[in-house]
C-alpha positions as CSV (number, residue, x, y, z in Angstrom):
1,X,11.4,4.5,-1.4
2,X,13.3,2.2,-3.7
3,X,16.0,2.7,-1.4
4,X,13.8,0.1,1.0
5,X,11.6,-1.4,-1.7
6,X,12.1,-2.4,-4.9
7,X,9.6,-0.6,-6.5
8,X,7.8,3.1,-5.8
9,X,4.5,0.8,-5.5
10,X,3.8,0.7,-1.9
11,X,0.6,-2.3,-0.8
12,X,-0.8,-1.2,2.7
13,X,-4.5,-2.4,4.1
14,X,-7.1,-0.9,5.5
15,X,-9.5,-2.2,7.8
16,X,-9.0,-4.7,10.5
17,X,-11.6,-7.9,12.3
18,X,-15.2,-5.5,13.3
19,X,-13.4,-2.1,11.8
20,X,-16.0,-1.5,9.4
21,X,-19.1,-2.0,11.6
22,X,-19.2,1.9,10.7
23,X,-17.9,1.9,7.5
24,X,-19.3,5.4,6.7
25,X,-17.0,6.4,9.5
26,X,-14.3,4.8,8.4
27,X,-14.2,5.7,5.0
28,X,-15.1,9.2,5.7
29,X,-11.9,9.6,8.0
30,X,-9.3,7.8,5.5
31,X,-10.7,10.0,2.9
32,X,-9.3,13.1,5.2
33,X,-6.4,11.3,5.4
34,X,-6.0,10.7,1.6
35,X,-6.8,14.2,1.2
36,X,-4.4,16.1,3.8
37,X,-1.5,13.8,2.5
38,X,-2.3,14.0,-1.2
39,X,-2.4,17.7,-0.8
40,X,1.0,18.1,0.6
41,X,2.6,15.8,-1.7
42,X,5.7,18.3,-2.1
43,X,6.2,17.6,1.8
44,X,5.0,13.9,1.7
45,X,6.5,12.9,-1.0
46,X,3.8,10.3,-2.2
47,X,0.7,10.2,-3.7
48,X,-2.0,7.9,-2.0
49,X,-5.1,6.2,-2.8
50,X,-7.4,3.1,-2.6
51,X,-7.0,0.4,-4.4
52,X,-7.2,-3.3,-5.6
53,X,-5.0,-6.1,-5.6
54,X,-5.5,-5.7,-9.3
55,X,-4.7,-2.4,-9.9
56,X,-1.5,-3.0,-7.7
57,X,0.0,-5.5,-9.9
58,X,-0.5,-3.2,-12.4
59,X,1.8,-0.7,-11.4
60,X,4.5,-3.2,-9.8
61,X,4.6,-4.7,-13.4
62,X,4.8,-1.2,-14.8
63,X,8.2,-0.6,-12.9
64,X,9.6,-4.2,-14.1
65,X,11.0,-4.7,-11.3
66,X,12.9,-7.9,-10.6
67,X,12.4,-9.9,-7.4
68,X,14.6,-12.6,-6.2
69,X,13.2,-15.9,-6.0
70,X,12.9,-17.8,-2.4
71,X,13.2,-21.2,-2.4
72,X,13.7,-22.4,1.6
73,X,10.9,-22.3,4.0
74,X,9.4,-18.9,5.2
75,X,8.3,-20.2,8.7
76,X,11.7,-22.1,9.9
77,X,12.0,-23.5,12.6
78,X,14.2,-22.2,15.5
């Protein structure tokens, strides 16, 4: 993965606008999903689970990982 990223510390969400007007049912079904993945992690390759923002940080600071810094404008105009 560091091939793509700089770090083995991958940030995805979960959840979208009205998605957890079941949360039971939402949870419940990303818990199958952590649970078939992070039981095949010798054909996945990765471990998953949920998160914080927090805890993220965490292990992106772990790796020290160095990040160049961006100093034009992110939404140019074309």
């Amino acid at each position: 993965m560091k091939k793509i990223f700089r770090t083995n510390v991958l940030l995805h969400t979960f959840g979208s606008d009205f998605f957890f007007m079941n949360a039971l049912m939402s949870f419940k079904n990303m818990d199958k999903l952590l649970d078939y993945i992070n039981n095949r992690t010798d054909y996945y390759k990765v471990k998953i689970q949920y998160s914080t923002p927090g805890d993220y940080m965490k292990a992106v600071n772990k790796e020290k990982a160095v990040f160049p810094a961006k100093y034009d404008d992110f939404f140019p105009l074309c």
